[in-house]
C-alpha positions in Angstrom: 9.4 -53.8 -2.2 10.8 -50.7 -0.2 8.4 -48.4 0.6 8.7 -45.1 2.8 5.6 -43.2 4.0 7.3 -40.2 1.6 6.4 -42.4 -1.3 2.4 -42.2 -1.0 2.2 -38.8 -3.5 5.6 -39.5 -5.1 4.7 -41.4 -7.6 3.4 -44.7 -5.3 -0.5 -45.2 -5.2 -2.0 -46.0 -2.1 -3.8 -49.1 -3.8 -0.3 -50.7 -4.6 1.2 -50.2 -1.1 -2.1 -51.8 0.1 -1.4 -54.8 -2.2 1.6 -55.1 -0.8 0.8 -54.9 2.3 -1.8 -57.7 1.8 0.8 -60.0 -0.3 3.3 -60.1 2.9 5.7 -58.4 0.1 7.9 -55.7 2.1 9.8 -55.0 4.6 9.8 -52.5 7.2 12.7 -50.7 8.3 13.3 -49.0 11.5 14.4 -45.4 11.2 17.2 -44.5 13.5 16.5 -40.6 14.1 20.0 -40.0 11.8 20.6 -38.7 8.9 23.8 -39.4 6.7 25.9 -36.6 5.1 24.1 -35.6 2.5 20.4 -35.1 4.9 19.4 -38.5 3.6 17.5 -40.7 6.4 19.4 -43.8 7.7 17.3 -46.9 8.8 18.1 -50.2 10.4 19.2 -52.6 7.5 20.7 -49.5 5.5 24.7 -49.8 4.2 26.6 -47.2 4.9 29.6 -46.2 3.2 32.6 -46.0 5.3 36.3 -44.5 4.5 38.1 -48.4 4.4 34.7 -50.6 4.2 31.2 -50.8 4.2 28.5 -50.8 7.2 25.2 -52.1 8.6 23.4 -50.1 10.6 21.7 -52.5 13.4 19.7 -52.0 16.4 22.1 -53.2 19.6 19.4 -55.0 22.3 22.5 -54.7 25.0 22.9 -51.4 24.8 20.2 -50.1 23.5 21.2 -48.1 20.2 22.2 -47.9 17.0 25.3 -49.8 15.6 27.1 -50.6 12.5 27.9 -54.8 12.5 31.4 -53.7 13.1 30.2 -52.8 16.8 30.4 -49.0 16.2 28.3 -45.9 17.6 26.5 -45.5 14.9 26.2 -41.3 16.4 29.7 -41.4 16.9 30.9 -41.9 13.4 31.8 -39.7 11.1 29.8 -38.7 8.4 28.7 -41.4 6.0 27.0 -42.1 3.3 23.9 -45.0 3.0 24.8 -46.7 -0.3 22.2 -49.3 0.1 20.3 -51.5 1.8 21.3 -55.4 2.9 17.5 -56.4 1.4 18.2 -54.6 -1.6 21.9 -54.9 -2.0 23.6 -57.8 0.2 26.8 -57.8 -2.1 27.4 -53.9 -1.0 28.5 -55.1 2.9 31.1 -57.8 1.3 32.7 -54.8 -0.5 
């Protein structure tokens, strides 16, 4: 279960984020401080559509910023779209 703190009011009650909370059931995803092209918010573990193939956004420990798995700046990209997530949809970064 995915769960954003926009969620509590959007339809998700409190009660079942606490139950999942409690039941080890979710997973919590970094936000990077990006958005993609159309304003949506990208987080680490996202999959981000790219012009020849797909990306995951992951947090680089060396350098200390954002990256796709292909080693890219995540900032430095052009504008993409998240079309995913790998928790969600694994099959999306093989494509």
């Amino acid at each position: 279960m995915l769960i954003s703190i926009d969620d509590i009011g959007e339809g998700k009650d409190i009660i079942d984020i606490a139950v999942a909370i409690l039941h080890k059931d979710f997973i919590v995803m970094q936000y990077t401080g990006l958005k993609d092209k159309k304003g949506k918010e990208i987080y680490e573990g996202d999959i981000l559509k790219g012009q020849k193939e797909n990306h995951l956004v992951e947090w680089n420990d060396k350098l200390l910023q954002w990256n796709t798995d292909k080693s890219l700046m995540l900032w430095g990209l052009s504008p993409l779209e998240v079309i995913g997530n790998f928790y969600e949809n694994p099959k999306l970064i093989k494509s």
